[in-house]
N, C-alpha and C positions, 0 to 999 in steps of 0.2 A: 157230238163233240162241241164244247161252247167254244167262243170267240175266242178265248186266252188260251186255248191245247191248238189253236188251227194256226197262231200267230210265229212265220220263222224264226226260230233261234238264231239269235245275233251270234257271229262269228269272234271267236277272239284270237286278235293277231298275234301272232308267234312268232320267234326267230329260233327253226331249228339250230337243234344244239350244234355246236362245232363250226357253227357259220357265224360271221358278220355281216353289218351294213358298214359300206363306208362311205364315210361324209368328202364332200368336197375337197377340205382340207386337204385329206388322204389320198386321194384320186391324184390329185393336184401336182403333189409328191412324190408319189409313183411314177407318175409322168415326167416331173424332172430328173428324177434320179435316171428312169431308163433310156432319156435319152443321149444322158453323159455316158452309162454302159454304150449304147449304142455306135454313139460315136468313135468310140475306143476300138470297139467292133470293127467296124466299117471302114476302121483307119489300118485294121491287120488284113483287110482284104476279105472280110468274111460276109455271106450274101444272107438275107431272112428268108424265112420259108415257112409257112404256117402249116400244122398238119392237125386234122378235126379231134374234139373231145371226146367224142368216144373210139373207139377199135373194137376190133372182134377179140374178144377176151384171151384166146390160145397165142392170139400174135403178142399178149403183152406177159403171157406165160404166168398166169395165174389162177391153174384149177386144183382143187384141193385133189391129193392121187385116189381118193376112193370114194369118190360123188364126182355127179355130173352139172354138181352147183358149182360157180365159180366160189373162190375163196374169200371170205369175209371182209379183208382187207381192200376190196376194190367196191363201187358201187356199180350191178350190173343189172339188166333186164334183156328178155327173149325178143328177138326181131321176131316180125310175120313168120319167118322162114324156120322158126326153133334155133336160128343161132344165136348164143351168147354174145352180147356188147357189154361191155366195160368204158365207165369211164375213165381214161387216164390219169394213171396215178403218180406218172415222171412225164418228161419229154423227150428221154433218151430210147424209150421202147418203138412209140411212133413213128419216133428218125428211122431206127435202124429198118420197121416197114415199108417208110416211104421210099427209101434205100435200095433195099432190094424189089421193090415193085417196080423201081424208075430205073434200073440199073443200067441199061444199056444207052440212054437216054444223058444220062448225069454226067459231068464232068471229073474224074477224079485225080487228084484227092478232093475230094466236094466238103469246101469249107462254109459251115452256115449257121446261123444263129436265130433263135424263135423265143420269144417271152412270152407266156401264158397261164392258163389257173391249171393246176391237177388236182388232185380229188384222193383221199384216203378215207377210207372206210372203218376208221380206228377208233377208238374210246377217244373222244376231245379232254380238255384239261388245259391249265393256264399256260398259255401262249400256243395250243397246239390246237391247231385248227382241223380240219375237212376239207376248206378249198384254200387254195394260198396258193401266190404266183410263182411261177421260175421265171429265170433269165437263160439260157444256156448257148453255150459253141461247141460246135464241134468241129472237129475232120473228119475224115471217110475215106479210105485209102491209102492214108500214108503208113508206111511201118517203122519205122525209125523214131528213135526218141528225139531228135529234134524239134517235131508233131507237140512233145511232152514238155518239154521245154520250152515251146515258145507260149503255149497253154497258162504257162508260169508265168513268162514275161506277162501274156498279155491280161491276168490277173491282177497282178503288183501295177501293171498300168491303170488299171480302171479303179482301182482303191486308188491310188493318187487326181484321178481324173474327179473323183466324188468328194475331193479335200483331207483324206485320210491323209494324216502327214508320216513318213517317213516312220518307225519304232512306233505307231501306233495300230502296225498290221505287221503279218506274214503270211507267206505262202512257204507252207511244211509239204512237203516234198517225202516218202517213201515208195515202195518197190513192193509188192506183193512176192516177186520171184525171190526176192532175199528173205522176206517173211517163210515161204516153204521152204525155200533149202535151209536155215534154221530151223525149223521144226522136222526136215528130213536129218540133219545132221545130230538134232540129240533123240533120235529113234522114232519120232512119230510123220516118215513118211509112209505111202501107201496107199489103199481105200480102203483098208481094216483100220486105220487110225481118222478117220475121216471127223467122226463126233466128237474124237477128244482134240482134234485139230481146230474144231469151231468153238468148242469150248474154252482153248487156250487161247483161240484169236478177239473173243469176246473179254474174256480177261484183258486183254490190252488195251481192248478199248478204254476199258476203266479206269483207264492211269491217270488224265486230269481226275477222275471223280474220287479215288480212293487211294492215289498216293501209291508209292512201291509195297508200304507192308500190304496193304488192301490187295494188291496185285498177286502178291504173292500167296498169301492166304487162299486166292480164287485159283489160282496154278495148284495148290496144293490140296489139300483136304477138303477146305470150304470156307466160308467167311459169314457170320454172325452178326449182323446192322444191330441199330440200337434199339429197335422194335425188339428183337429177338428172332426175325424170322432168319431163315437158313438158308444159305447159298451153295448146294453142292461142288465142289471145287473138280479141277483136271485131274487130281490124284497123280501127278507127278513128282518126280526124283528130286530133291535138293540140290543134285547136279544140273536137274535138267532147268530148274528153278531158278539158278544160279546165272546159267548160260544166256535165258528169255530175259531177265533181268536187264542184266549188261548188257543184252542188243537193245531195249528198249529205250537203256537210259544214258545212250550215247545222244551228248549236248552239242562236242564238238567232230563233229565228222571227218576232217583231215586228220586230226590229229587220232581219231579211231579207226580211221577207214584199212588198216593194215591187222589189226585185231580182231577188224570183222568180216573179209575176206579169207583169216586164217580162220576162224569158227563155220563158215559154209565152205572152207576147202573140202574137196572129193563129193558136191554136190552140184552138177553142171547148173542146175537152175538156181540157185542160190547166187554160183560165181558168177551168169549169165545176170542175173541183178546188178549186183555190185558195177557189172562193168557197166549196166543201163545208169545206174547213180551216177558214176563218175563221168559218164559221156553229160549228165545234162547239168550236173554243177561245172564242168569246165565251159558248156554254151552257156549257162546265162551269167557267171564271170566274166567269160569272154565280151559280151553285150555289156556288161557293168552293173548286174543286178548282185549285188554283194551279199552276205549271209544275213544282212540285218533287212533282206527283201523276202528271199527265197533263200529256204532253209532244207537242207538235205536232214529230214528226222524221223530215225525208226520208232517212234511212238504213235505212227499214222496210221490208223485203220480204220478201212472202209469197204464198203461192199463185200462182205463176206464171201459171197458166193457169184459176187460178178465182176471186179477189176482183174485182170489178168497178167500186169506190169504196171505202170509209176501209176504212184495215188500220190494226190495231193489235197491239201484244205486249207483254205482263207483263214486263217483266224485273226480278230481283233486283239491289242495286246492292253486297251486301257480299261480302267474299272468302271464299271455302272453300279447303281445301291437295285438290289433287289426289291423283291416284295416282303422279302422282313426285313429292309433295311441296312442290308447288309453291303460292303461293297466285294464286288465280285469281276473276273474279267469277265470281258463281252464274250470272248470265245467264240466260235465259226461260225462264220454268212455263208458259204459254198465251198462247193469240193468237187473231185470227180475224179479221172483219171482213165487209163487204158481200158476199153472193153472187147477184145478180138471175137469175144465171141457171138456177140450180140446178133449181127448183121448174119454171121454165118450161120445164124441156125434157120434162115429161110435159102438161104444159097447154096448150101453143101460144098462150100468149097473157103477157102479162106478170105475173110473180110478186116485188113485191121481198122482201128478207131479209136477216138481220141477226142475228151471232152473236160467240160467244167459245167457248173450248177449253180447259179447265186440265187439264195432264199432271199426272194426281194422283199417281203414283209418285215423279216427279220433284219437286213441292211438296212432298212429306212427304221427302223428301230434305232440302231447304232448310231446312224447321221444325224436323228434327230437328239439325240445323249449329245452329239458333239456341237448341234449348233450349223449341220451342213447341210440342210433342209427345209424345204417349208421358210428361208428366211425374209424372200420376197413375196411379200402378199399381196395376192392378188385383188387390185381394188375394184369394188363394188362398181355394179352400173351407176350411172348418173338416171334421176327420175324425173321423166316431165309429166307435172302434175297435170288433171285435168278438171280443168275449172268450168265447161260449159262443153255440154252432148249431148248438143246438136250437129248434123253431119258435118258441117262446112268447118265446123271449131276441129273435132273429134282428128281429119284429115290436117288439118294444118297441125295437130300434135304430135300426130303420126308425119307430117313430112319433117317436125324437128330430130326427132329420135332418130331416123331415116340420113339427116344428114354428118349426126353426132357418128353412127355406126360406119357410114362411108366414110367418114376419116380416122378411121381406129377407134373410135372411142366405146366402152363398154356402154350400153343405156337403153331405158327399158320405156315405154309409155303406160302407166298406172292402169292395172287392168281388173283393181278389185272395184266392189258396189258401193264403198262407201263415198258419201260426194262431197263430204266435210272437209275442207281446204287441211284442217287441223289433223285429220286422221294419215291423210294422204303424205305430212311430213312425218308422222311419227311412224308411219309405215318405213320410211323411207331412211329414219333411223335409226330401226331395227336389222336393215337392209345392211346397216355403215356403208351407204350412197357418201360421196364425198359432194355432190351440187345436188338441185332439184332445179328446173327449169318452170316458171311457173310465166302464163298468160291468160287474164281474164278479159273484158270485152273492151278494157279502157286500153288496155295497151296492146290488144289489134287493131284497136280504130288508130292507135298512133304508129302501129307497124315497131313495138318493141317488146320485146321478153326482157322478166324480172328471173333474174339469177341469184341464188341462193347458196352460202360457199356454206353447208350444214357443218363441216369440221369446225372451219373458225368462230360459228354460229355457237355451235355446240362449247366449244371453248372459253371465248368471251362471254356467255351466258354464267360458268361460273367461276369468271375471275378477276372480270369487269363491277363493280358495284354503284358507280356514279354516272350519269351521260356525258361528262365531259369526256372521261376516258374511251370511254364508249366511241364518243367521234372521233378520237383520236389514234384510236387503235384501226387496223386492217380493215376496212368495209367489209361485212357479211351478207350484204345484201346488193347489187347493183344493176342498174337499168342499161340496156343496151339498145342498138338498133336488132332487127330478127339476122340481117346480112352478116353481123357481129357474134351472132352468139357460140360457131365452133371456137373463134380464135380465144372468144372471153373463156369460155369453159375450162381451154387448154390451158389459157394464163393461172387459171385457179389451181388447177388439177399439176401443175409444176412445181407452185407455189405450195402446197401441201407435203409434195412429193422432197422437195431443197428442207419444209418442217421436219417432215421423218429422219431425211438424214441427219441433221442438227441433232434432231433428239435419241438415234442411234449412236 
């Protein structure tokens, strides 16, 4: 084997599909936003509680029914032991584990809230990720829609907490109990109606996408896209067509709410809804959360096969331009709603519960469309150059930086090999450093640092063209004593700072 077959193959770097890297910026962002949720949080009484990335696959109730592989949908591998782990693909499965593991232990109702990444194991595509963060609250223990309602409130607060004004969000508000007793009241209650029950609840979902005819075409026969391809529809009645309709395309809810009490009359779970509606639109009324906050609307579907009573969804109400340029609304950052059963299926005995979910990638999406994000930037360290390294110099650069950092200031001491005084600034204004601190040997033998204001530097370099003006504008450059150099820096770094807003 010669020299070039034995030589390793250079590696080339990838970003598996469905994943990002995120820059600073982002990070940054993330961080502000969640800790305005937080606060919101924190201000209803609710405690964090972190629960680990992966679970044992059966607690997050994801095996396919005829393999002993878990389901596609999740990413998993075998412990030592041959048990299935999974990593998490929500934060509401976890809870209800930790839940019932801790149960005697806990407080209830155990109100708590945890932000972190989950993991889907799905085909990626523009804007759908693999790993993306949640935010989420919950309760534990309470039964009462109260629990559901204040879930509401304290939604509609944390959209105003983030700058969302007023008619530019809502929190949509339905009942899953009034969704089956409409569906038992025009004949498909039961468990022999089960598939045409998911089929017609899928259809609803589609109502922003496809409009009522589209909706109804999907209730009916089937519905035909512009590809041509084919959508099997519910095969339902014209009556029964009629009926899902007008529950779905109730705008104004007082003024329906007697209409649609009489369409699930002689269905306890249906009427047993309606009164949960009306119990949580008279609390946050009552509270002053009016309809242009929190909207009682049966067009809300979620969780197919897991909310058990009120659902609700954040949605944004103002327009963004797409990727073909289109303006579109923003449409829902989180959602969630009752889950009774979750908890109970480790405790055999009844557990109620009660939650929200914000898609914090997607919110920081919206904030940034509005301008409520990312608007304070965070300024670059200050660099002290190094002009001689030799130990005695090297330590007196490091006690500068040392004393910029003890008084808040961001600032770094130059720690690449180049020694060219010239590289070192142009490092430094790549960096967008707003100072560079610079000492060579003439002015530690006089005991003073050369300060360096690079913004105004950078500025006056092309706007200034003669040296009179030059003198006569702002000093870019200034000599201090070394005892002098935090307060000077701070004068600069203010003075840049009263610039920005000027020019904001």
């Amino acid at each position: 084997m010669n020299e070039k077959q034995k030589k390793t193959q250079k590696l080339r770097a990838r970003l598996p599909r469905g994943f990002i890297d995120r820059s600073a910026a982002d990070i940054r962002a993330v961080d502000e936003m969640i800790a305005k949720i937080r606060e919101v949080y924190e201000r209803y009484g609710f405690d964090p509680v972190e629960t680990p990335l992966f679970e044992y696959t059966d607690a997050l109730g994801k095996f396919l029914p005829d393999s002993d592989r878990p389901n596609e949908g999740v990413f998993s591998l075998t412990d030592d032991d041959d048990q299935w782990l999974s990593l998490r693909y929500d934060l509401t499965a976890p809870l209800a584990r930790h839940v019932a593991e801790n149960f005697n232990e806990i407080q209830l109702p155990y109100r708590t809230y945890r932000a972190g990444y989950v993991f889907r194991n799905e085909k990626p595509g523009p804007g759908r990720f693999r790993q993306f963060m949640q935010f989420d609250a919950d309760t534990v223990g309470a039964a009462g829609v109260q629990a559901d309602a204040e879930m509401c409130m304290m939604m509609a607060d944390t959209m105003e907490a983030l700058g969302i004004a007023r008619g530019d969000y809502v929190i949509r508000v339905n009942n899953r109990k009034v969704l089956d007793g409409v569906l038992e009241a025009i004949g498909l209650g039961g468990v022999e109606q089960m598939n045409t029950r998911l089929t017609v609840l899928r259809a609803i979902d589609k109502l922003d996408k496809f409009g009522p005819e589209g909706v109804r075409l999907l209730l009916g026969e089937g519905r035909k896209d512009e590809s041509g391809d084919f959508t099997k529809g519910a095969g339902l009645r014209e009556e029964q067509i009629g009926k899902i309709l007008f529950f779905v395309g109730i705008t104004d809810y007082a003024r329906s709410a007697d209409e649609l009490a009489a369409l699930v009359d002689g269905t306890s779970r249906g009427a047993e809804g309606v009164n949960e509606l009306n119990t949580i639109r008279s609390l946050v009324l009552s509270a002053g959360y009016e309809a242009d906050r929190i909207k009682i609307d049966p067009s809300v579907v979620r969780g197919l096969e897991y909310y058990t009573g009120p659902v609700f969804e954040a949605e944004l109400q103002f327009a963004v331009t797409n990727e073909k340029g289109e303006k579109v609304v923003f449409g829902s950052v989180g959602g969630g709603g009752r889950y009774d059963g979750l908890v109970s299926r480790f405790m055999g005995q009844p557990v109620p519960a009660t939650g929200f979910s914000i898609g914090v990638s997607r919110l920081m999406t919206a904030l940034k469309n509005l301008g409520k994000l990312g608007v304070e930037q965070v300024t670059a360290p200050v660099v002290v150059c190094v002009m001689d390294r030799d130990t005695e110099s090297m330590g007196r650069y490091q006690s500068f930086v040392q004393e910029l950092r003890h008084a808040g200031i961001r600032a770094e001491m130059y720690q690449g090999n180049k020694k060219n005084f010239g590289d070192q600034l142009k490092y430094a204004d790549r960096r967008g450093s707003p100072v560079a601190v610079i000492q060579g040997g003439d002015e530690r033998a006089s005991g003073v640092v050369q300060i360096k204001d690079l913004i105004e530097g950078k500025r006056l370099s092309g706007e200034i063209e003669d040296n009179v003006a030059w003198r006569e504008a702002r000093v870019a450059q200034v000599s201090v004593p070394e005892a002098e150099l935090v307060a000077k820096v701070r004068e600069i770094l203010a003075e840049q700072a009263e610039d920005r807003k000027r020019a904001g």
